[in-house]
C-alpha positions in Angstrom: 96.7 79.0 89.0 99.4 76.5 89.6 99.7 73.8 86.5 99.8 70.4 87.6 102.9 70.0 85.3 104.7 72.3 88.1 103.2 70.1 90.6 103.6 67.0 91.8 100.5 65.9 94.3 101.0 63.9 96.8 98.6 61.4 98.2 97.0 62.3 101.5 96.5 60.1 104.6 95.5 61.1 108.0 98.2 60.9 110.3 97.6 61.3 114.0 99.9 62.0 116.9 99.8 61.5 120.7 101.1 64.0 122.9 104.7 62.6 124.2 105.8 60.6 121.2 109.1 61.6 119.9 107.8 62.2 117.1 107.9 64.9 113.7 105.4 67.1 115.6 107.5 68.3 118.9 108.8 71.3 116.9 105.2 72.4 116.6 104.4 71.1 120.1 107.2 73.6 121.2 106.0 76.2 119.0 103.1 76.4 120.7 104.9 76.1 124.5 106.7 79.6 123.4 103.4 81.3 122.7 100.9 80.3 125.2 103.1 78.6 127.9 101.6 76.0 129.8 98.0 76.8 128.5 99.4 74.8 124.9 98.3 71.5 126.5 94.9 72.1 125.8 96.4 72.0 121.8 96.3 68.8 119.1 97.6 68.7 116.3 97.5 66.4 113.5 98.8 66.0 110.0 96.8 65.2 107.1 99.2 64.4 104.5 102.8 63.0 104.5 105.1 64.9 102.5 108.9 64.2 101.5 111.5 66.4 101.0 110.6 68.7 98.4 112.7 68.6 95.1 112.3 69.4 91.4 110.5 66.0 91.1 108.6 65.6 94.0 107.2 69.8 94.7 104.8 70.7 97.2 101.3 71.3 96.7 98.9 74.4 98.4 98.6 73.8 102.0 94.8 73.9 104.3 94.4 74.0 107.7 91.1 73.2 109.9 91.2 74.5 113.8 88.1 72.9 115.8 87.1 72.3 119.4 86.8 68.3 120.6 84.2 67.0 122.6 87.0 66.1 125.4 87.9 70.0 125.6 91.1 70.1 123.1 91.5 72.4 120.4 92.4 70.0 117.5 95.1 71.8 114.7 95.0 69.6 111.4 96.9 70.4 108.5 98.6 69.4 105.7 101.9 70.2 107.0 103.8 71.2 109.8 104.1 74.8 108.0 100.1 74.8 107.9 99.4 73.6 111.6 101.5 76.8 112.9 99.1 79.0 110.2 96.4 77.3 111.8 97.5 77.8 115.4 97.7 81.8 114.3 94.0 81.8 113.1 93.0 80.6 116.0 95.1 83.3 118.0 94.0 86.0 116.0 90.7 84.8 115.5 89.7 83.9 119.6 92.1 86.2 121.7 93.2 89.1 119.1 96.4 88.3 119.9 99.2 88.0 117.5 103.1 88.7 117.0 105.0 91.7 116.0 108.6 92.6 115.2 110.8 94.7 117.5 108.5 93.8 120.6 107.8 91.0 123.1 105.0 89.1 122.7 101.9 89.4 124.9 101.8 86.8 127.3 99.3 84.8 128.2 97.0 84.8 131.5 94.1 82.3 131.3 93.0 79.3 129.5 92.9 78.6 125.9 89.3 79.2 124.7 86.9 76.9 122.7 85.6 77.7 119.2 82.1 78.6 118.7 83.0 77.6 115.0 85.4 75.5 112.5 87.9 77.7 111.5 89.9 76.4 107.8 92.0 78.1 105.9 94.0 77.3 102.6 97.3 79.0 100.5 96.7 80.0 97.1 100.6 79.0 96.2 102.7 76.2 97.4 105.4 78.1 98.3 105.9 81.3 100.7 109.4 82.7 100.4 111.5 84.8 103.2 114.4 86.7 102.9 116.5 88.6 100.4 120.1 87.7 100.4 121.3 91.1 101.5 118.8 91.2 104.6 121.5 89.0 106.4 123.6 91.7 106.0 121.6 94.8 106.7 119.6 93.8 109.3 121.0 90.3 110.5 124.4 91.0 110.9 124.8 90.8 114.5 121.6 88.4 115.4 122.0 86.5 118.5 120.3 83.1 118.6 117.7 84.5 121.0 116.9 87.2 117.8 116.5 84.4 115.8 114.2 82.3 117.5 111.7 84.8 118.1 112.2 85.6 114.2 111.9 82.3 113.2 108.6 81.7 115.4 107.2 84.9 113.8 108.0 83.3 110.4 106.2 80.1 111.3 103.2 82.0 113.1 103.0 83.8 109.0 102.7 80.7 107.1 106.5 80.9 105.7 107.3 77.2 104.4 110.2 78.2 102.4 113.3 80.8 103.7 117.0 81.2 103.0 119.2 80.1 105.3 122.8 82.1 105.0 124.3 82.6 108.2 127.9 81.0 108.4 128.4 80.3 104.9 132.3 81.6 105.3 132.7 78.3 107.3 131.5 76.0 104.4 133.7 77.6 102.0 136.9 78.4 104.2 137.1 74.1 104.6 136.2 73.7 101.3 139.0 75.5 99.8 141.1 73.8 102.8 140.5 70.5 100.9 142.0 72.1 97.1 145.2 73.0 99.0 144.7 76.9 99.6 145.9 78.3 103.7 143.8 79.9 105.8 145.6 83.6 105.3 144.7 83.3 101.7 141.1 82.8 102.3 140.9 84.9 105.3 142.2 88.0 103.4 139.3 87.1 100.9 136.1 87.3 103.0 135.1 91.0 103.6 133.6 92.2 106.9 130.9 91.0 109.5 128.7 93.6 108.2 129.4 93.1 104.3 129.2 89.6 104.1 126.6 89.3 101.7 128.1 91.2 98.8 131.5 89.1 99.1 129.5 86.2 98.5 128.2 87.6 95.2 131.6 88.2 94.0 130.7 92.6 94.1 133.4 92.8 96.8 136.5 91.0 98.4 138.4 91.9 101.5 137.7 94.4 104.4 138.8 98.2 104.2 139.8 100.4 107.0 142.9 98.3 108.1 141.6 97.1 110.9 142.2 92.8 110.3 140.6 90.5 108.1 137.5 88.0 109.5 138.6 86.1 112.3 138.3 82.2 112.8 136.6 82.9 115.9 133.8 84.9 114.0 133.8 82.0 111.3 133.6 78.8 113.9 130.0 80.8 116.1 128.5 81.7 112.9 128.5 78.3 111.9 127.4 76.8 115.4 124.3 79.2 115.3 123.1 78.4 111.4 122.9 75.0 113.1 120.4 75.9 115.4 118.5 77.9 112.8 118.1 75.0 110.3 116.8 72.3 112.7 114.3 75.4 114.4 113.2 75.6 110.7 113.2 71.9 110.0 111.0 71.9 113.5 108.8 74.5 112.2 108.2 72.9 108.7 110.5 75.5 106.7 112.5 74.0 104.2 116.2 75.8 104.4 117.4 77.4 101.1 121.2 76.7 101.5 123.8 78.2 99.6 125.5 76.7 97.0 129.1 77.6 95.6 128.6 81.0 92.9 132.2 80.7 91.7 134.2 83.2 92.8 137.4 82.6 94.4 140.4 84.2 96.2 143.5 85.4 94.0 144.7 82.1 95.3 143.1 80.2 92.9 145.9 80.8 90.8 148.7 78.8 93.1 146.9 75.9 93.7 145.1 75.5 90.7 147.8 77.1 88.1 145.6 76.4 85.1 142.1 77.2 86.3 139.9 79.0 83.9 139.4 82.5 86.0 138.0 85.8 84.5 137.5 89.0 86.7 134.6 90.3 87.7 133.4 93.6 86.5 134.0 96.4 88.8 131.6 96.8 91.1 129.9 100.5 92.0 133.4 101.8 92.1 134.7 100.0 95.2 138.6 100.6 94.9 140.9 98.0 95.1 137.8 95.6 97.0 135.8 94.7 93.9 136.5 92.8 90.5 136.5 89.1 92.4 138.0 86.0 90.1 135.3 83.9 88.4 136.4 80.4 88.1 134.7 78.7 85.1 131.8 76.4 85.9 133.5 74.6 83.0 136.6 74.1 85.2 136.8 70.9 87.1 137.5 72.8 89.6 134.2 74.5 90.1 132.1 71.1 90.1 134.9 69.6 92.8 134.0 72.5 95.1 130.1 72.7 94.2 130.3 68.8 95.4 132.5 69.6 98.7 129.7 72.7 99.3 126.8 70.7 99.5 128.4 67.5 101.0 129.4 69.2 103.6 126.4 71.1 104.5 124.7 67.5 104.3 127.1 66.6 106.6 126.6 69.8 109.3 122.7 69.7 109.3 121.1 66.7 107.4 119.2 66.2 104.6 117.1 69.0 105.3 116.1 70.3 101.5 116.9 70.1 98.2 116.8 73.9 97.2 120.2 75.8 96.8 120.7 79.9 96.8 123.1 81.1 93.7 123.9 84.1 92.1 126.6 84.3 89.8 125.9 87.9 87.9 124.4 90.3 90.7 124.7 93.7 89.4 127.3 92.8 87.0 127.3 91.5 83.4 128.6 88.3 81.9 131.7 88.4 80.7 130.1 87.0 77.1 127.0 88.0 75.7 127.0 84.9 73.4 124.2 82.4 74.0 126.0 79.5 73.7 128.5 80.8 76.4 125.5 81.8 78.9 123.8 78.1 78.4 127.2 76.2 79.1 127.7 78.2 82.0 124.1 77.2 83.8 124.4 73.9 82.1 127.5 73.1 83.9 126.5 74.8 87.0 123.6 73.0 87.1 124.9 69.9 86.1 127.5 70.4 89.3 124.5 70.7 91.5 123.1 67.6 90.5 126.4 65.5 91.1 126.2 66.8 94.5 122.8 66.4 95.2 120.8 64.7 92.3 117.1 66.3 93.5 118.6 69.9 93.7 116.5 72.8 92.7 118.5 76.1 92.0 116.7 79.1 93.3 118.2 82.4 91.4 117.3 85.9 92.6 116.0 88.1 89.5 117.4 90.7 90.6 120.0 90.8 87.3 117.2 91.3 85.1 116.4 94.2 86.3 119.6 95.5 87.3 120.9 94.8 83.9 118.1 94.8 81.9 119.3 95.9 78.7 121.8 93.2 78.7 119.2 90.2 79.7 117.4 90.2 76.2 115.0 87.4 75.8 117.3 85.4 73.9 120.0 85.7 76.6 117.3 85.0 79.4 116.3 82.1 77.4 119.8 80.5 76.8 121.0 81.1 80.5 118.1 79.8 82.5 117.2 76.8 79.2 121.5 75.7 80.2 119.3 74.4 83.5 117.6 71.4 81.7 113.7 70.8 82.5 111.9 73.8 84.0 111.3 72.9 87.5 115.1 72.3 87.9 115.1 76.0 88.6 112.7 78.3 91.1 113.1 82.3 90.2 112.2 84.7 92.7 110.8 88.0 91.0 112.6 90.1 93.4 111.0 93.5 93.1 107.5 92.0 91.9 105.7 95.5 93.3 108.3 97.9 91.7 109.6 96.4 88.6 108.2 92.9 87.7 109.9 91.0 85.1 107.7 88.1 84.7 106.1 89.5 81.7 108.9 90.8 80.2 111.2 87.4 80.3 108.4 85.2 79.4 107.7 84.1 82.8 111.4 83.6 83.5 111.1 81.4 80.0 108.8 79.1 82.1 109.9 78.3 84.8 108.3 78.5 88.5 109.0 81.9 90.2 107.5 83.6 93.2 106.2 87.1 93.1 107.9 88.9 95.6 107.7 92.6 97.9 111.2 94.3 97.6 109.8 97.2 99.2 113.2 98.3 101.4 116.3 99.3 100.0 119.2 99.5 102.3 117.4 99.8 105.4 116.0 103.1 104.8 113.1 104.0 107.0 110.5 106.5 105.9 106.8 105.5 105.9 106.1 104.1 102.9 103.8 101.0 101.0 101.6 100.3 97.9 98.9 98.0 99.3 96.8 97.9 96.3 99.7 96.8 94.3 100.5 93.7 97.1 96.6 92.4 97.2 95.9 92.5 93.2 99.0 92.2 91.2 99.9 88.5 93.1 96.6 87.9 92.2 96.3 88.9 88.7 99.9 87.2 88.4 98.7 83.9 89.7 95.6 84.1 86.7 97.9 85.1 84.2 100.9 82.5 84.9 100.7 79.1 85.2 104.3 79.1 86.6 104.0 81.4 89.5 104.6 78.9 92.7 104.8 81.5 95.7 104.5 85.1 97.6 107.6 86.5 99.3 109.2 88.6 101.4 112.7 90.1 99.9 113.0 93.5 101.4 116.6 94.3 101.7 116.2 94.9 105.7 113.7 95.0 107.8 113.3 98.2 109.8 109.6 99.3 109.9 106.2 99.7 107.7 105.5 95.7 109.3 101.8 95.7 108.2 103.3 95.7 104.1 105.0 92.5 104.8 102.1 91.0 107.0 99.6 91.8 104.0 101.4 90.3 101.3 102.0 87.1 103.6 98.2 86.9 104.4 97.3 87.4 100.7 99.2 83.9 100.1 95.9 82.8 101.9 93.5 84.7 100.0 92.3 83.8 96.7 90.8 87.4 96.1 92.8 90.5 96.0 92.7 91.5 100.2 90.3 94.3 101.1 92.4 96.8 102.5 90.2 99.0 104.5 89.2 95.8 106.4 92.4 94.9 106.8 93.8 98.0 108.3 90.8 97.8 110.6 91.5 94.4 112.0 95.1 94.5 112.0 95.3 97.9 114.1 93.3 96.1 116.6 95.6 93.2 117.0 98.4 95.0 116.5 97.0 97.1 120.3 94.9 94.0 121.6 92.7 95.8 123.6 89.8 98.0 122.9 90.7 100.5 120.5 89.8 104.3 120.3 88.0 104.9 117.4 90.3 107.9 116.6 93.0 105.4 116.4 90.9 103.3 113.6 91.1 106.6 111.5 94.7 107.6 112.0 95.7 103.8 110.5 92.8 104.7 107.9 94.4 107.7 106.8 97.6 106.2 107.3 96.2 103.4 104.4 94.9 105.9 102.2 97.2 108.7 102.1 101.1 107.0 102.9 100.5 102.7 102.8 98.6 103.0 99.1 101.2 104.8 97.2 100.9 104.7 93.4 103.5 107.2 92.4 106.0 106.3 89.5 108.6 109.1 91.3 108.4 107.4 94.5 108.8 103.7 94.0 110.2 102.5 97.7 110.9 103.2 101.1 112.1 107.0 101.3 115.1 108.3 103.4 114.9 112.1 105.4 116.8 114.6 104.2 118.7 115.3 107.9 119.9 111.5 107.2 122.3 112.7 104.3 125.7 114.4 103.0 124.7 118.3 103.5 124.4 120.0 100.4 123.2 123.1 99.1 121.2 121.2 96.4 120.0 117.8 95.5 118.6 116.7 98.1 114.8 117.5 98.6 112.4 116.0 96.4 114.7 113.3 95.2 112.8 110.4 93.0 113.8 106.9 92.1 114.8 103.9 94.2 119.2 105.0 94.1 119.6 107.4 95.8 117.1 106.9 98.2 114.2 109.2 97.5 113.1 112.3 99.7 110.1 113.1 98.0 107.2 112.3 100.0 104.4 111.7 97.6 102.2 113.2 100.4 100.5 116.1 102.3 102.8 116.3 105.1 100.0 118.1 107.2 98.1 114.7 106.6 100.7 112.9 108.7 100.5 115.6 111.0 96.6 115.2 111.3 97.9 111.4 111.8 99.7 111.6 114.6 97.0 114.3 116.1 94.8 111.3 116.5 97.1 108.9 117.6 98.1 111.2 121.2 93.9 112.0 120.9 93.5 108.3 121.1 96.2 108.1 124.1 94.2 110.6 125.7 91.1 108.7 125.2 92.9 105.7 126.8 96.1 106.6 128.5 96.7 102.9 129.0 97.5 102.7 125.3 100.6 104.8 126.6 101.7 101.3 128.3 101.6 99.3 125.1 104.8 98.8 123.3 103.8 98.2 119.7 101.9 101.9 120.4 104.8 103.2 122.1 106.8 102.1 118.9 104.4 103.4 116.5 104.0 107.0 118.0 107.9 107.5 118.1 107.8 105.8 114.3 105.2 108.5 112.7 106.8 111.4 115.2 109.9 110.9 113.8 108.3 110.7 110.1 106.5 114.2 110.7 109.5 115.7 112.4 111.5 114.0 109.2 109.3 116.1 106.6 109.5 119.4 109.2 113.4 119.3 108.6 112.8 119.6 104.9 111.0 123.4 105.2 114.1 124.2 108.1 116.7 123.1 105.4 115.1 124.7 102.4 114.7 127.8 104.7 118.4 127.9 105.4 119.4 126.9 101.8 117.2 129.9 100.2 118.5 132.4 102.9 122.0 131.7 102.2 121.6 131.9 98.6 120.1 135.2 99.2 122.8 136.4 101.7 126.2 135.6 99.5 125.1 137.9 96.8 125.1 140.6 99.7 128.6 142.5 100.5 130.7 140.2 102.9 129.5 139.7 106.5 126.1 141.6 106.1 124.0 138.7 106.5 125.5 135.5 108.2 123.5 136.3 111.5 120.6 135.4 109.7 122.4 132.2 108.0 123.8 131.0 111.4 120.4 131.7 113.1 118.3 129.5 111.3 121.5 126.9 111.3 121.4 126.7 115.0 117.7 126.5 114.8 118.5 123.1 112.7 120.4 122.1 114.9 118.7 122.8 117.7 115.2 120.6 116.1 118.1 117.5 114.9 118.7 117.4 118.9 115.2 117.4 119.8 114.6 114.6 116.8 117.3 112.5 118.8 115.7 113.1 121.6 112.5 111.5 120.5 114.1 108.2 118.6 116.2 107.7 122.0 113.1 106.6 124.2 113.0 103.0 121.6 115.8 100.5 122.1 114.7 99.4 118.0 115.1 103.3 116.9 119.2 103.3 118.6 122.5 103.1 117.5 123.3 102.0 120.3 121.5 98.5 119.9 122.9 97.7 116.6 126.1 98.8 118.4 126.3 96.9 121.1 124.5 93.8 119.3 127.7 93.9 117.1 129.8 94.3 120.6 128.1 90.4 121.4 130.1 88.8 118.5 133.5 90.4 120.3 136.3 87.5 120.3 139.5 86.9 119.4 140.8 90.4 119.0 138.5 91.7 116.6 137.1 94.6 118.3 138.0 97.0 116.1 136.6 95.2 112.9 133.3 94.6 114.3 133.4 98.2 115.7 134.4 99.4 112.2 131.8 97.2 109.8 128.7 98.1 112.5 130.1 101.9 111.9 130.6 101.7 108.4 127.5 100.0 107.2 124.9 102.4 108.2 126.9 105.6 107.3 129.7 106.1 104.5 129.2 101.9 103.6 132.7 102.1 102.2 134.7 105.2 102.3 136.4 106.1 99.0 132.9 104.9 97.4 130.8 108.5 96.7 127.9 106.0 95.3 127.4 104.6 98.5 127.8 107.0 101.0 124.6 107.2 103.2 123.0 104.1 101.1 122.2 102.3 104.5 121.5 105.3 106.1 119.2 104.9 109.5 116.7 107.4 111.1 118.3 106.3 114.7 118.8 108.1 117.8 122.3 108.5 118.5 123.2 108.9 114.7 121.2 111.7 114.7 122.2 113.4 117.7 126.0 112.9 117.0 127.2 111.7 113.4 124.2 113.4 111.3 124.0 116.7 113.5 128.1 117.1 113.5 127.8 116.4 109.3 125.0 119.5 109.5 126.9 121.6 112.1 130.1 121.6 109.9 127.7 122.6 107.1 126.0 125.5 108.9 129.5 126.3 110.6 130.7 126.7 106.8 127.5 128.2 105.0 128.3 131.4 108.1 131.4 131.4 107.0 131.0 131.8 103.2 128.6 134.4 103.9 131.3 136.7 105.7 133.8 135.6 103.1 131.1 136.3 100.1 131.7 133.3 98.4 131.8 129.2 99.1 133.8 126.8 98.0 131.1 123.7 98.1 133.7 121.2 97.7 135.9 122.2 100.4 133.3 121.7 102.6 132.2 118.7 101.3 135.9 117.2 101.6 135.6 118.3 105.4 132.2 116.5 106.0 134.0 113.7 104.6 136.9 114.2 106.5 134.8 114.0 109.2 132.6 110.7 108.6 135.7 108.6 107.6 137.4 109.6 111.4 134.0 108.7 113.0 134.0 104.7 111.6 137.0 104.1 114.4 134.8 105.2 117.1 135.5 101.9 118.1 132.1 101.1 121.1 132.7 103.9 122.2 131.1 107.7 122.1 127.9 109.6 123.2 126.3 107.5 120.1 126.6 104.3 122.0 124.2 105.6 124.7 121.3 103.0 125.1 117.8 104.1 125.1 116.4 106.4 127.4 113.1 108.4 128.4 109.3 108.1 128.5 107.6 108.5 125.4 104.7 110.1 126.2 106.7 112.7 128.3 109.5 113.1 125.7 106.8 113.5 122.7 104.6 116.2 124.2 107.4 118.0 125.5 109.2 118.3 122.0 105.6 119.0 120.7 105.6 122.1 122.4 109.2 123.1 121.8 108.7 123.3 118.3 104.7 123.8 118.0 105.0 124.9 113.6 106.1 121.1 113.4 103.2 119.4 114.4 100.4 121.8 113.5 99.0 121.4 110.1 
């Protein structure tokens, strides 16, 4: 439950609009245009309550939502705020039509009138708040957003019931005038900001500067990043989402030291090993310095999109420890971060990912905890977001983040990896049993580090923020695979998302505690790599009966059979190719360990007896890697080549070959002299697998045949030459077979490959 001391409740009063008044409802009014087109004029909407900005004083309360027919033929929307009338218009979506919204397609449109309710539909939250976003999702998966990807993500956000969401695009712009004002040039703060694609660590202070020699950020970049986080904080305002802006975390170019000779700087720890691009300055929140550019931060974001919110992003110790681990030291720090805030903006609320908890857990003792978030003042001058709530939770363990209001929170997704993969039992009941057992838990969120697949984990936690009992799951499934198709659904369909519930979306496994990554997406070795556990490095183990997802996918082509228009539906399209590329994923596993165990044999055997056999089943690897492609090629969302060429948009100025670079770079070696790293963001995506993953494996197979004639191997030779390899491939510039956009028929492609290589799809 939520203790009124967290909450401040506001009085209600019915507030009614009329369509064509310029008024606080047109974002909704819009909303609603987007979905249903010119149908939406059969819609009304009214607020029930008048809420201000929300701030540490002044907090919101649970939202409710009623959706009725009117005697004059409108569908009426009342709410309690603009968050809860797009929740409401959902329900009614969902509820009358089976229609809803998905990721990675276009929405269904619309073809005749808006129906009436045979009933009152109402809904209400069980928190106040209901988060969006981890801060390294702008990286991994929003690095190269247009503003027409963001509008349909910030509808879909809306449509969810999300009220409260970060807001990080173009934060280079805020800080590059701010330290414009202290008296640093633009070459010194240029040289400071890492890559388009890395963004997000550079503002935590892990990581400074781009690698690869090819420029730093350009102005250009800096200037249209800015111009679109415009857009997306007045669509949020519309949409009733208040903005989580950034606030300044305190580290600083090397410049520091010219303009401000005596500022109070320490360096950063070093960060994962990233040479020569890692141990940032600090600059004292003690330093006058630090509250002068706190205050130019948030003035001028008040200035560039209104007084939109009161809630500020900062991070000052992610994945890396305090320089001090005395208490007073941690307490003066928040206290005079804090204290900066307020200066700037005397409601501010600053909302702190947990992350360093966890990350650094046996640093973070209670008394530390206590001392570094008690420097904040009163309790609700702080919101904590429980990042990996699921996985790890450290509610318990920090005394409820020593009191103060947190929101439990679905990790889930590390890096972007892509395997199929949730713990629905863990996402209905342990937000549940949290809310029962802490009277400081405001929220649900979303904080997966990217956003690549498994959607229906994300859209459960979301609706649990709805529910006051733990979901049923098996209904769940049930109703959500029908709107996910909306249309009549087979009923072999039903049981392959059943199956898919019980056996891959309920995992309880301690070895495998988030999304997985497939083998054929790493670094070749001869060992290490199948059944890995644990969350870094990616795990391989599949916790499952891989002839279970084989069974799976049996009745998702029995249910196109059935109903061959299902063949014509993109969110089915997108779902066969997803769970074919899963069971050809776990197939690769058998053909690796195959080739492994027959090599191992073959070397102690004299010189050049064996290698046909090693280069045989090394082609045949190949060979299945090309037909994998083949399959991921026929979805524009399961390409390189869209991630490329969304990355080729942002093109200006001369900075081709840093886009080109950072795009490269991310999803493969991340940075190149970095072994800890290598293959962290790694994608299951047509094109990488067809050219950069299959020339990593050909080199191996190419060098396993040789060792075998040679009768002996030196692994790290051929491990230099991989490497040799996947540093020359991040200046590919646009450019390459890898860049080839989607192509092919599903259903054609998907049979055809299933009876190329028959042993991979029978169970």
């Amino acid at each position: 439950m939520v203790s009124a001391s967290s909450l401040f409740v506001l009085g209600a009063a019915l507030i009614s609009f009329t369509a064509g008044e310029p008024d606080s409802l047109d974002g909704i009014r819009n909303f609603a245009k987007r979905r249903f087109g010119n149908y939406a004029d059969v819609l009304s909407f009214q607020l029930t309550e008048k809420h201000e900005n929300p701030s540490r004083w002044n907090q919101v309360t649970n939202d409710n939502y009623t959706v009725s027919s009117t005697s004059d033929g409108k569908i009426l929307v009342q709410g309690t705020t603009l968050n809860a009338l797009a929740r409401g218009l959902r329900h009614y979506a969902t509820d009358t039509m089976y229609l809803d919204d998905f990721w990675f397609v276009k929405q269904r449109t619309i073809s005749k009138p808006l129906p009436a309710l045979t009933k009152t539909l109402v809904g209400a939250s069980v928190v106040p708040w209901r988060y969006n976003f981890n801060t390294v999702t702008f990286s991994y998966t929003f690095a190269w957003y247009s503003w027409e990807d963001w509008e349909q993500l910030l509808d879909w956000a809306a449509w969810r019931g999300i009220n409260l969401q970060l807001a990080w695009v173009g934060y280079e712009k805020i800080f590059l005038d701010s330290f414009r004002e202290i008296g640093m040039a633009d070459d010194e703060i240029l040289a400071f900001f890492s890559g388009p694609a890395f963004q997000a660590w550079n503002r935590f202070g892990n990581i400074k500067g781009s690698w690869g020699g090819v420029g730093n950020l350009t102005l250009s970049w800096i200037e249209s990043q800015f111009e679109m986080q415009k857009k997306i904080v007045a669509r949020m305002v519309e949409l009733g989402m208040t903005p989580v802006l950034p606030a300044f975390p305190g580290f600083v170019p090397d410049a520091i030291t010219r303009v401000r000779p005596v500022a109070n700087v320490t360096k950063a720890p070093d960060w994962l090993f990233v040479p020569g691009y890692s141990q940032d300055l600090f600059l004292s929140p003690l330093d006058p310095t630090s509250a002068e550019l706190q205050k130019l931060f948030i003035s001028k974001q008040i200035e560039a999109f209104g007084n939109v919110t009161n809630v500020y992003t900062l991070d000052q110790f992610n994945e890396m420890q305090p320089s001090s681990g005395d208490t007073a030291y941690l307490g003066a720090v928040s206290k005079a971060t804090y204290s900066a805030l307020t200066a700037a903006n005397p409601a501010a609320i600053w909302l702190m990912q947990g992350w360093l908890f966890y990350s650094s857990e046996a640093y973070w003792t209670q008394e530390r905890i206590d001392a570094y978030l008690g420097g904040m003042g009163e309790k609700n001058n702080a919101l904590i977001l429980d990042l990996y709530s699921e996985g790890s939770p450290q509610w318990q363990r920090t005394k409820h983040f020593s009191g103060r209001p947190w929101i439990w929170c679905e990790l889930h997704d590390f890096g972007g990896n892509m395997n199929l993969f949730g713990q629905v039992s863990r996402l209905t009941q342990g937000p549940i049993a949290a809310l029962a057992n802490s009277s400081s838990l405001v929220g649900f969120g979303l904080t997966p580090e990217a956003y690549e697949g498994n959607e229906i984990v994300y859209d459960l936690l979301l609706d649990q923020a709805w529910s006051s009992s733990a979901i049923d799951t098996v209904a769940y499934f049930k109703e959500w695979t029908t709107l996910r198709y909306g249309q009549i659904v087979p009923s072999t369909l039903y049981k392959a998302w059943d199956m898919l519930r019980q056996h891959v979306y309920d995992m309880d496994d301690p070895l495998l505690p988030a999304v997985g990554v497939g083998v054929y997406q790493l670094q070749p070795a001869l060992s290490g790599l199948a059944n890995r556990t644990g969350h870094f490095p990616a795990p391989t183990y599949l916790g499952y009966d891989p002839n279970v997802l084989k069974q799976i996918l049996g009745f998702m082509y029995d249910a196109a059979t059935e109903n061959e228009s299902l063949w014509n539906v993109p969110t089915f399209q997108l779902d066969v190719v997803d769970v074919t590329r899963q069971v050809m994923g776990n197939y690769f596993i058998d053909l690796y360990q195959d080739l492994v165990k027959t090599f191992n044999a073959s070397i102690a055997h004299p010189p050049g007896k064996t290698c046909g056999t090693v280069e045989q089943k090394g082609q045949k690897l190949l060979k299945f890697l090309t037909a994998l492609d083949s399959v991921l090629c026929t979805i524009d969302h399961f390409t390189f080549a869209k991630w490329l060429s969304d990355a080729k948009r942002w093109v200006a100025g001369g900075d081709d070959d840093l886009i080109s670079f950072s795009a490269r770079s991310q999803v493969t070696v991340w940075q190149p002299d970095s072994p800890y790293l290598n293959d962290y963001s790694a994608r299951a995506w047509g094109g990488l697998t067809g050219v950069y993953y299959h020339k990593r494996w050909e080199i191996f197979v190419d060098g396993l045949t040789e060792a075998v004639k040679a009768g002996s191997i030196d692994e790290q030779a051929l491990k230099q030459k991989i490497h040799t390899f996947e540093k020359s491939w991040q200046f590919g510039g646009f450019n390459g077979p890898e860049s080839k956009p989607a192509s092919g028929d599903v259903k054609n492609v998907v049979t055809e490959v299933m009876k190329q290589w028959p042993k991979a799809f029978k169970s």
